[in-house]
N, C-alpha and C positions, 0 to 999 in steps of 0.2 A: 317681515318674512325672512330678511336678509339674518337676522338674529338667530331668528331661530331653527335656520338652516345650516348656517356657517359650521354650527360642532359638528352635525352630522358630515355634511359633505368635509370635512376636513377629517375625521375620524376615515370615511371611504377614499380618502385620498393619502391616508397614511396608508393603510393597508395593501392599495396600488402599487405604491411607489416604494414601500419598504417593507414586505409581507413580514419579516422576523423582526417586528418593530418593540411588537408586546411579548414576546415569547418569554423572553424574564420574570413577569410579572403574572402570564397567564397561568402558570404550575402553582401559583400560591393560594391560599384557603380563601385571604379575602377578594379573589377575582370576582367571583361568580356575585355575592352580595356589592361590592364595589359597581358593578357592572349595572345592576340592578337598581341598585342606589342613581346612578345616573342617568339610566335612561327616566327613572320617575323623576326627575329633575329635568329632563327634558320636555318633557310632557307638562309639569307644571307650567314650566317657561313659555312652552306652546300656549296655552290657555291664559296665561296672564297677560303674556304681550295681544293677543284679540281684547282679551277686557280693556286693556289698557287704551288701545286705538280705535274701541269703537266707542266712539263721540257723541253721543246725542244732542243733535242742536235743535 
């Protein structure tokens, strides 16, 4: 769970602690698909690390 929490809570704690952290990078065309692109990597991640731990014995 710790895996695949960490980007998230780390993402919400950039944002905290430096709100003008992405402002560079958010005006640009590939934000939005970039953005996108990750969180469906997070989701994957979600879903893999369950398959991966759940063990049948």
């Amino acid at each position: 769970m710790f895996l695949s929490a960490f980007p998230i809570v780390a993402l919400l704690m950039i944002i905290v602690i430096k709100p003008d952290y992405y402002d560079g990078v958010r005006e640009t065309a590939a934000f939005i698909p970039a953005a996108l692109f990750v969180g469906v990597f997070l989701v994957i991640n979600i879903i893999f690390m369950k398959v991966m731990t759940n063990i049948k014995v």
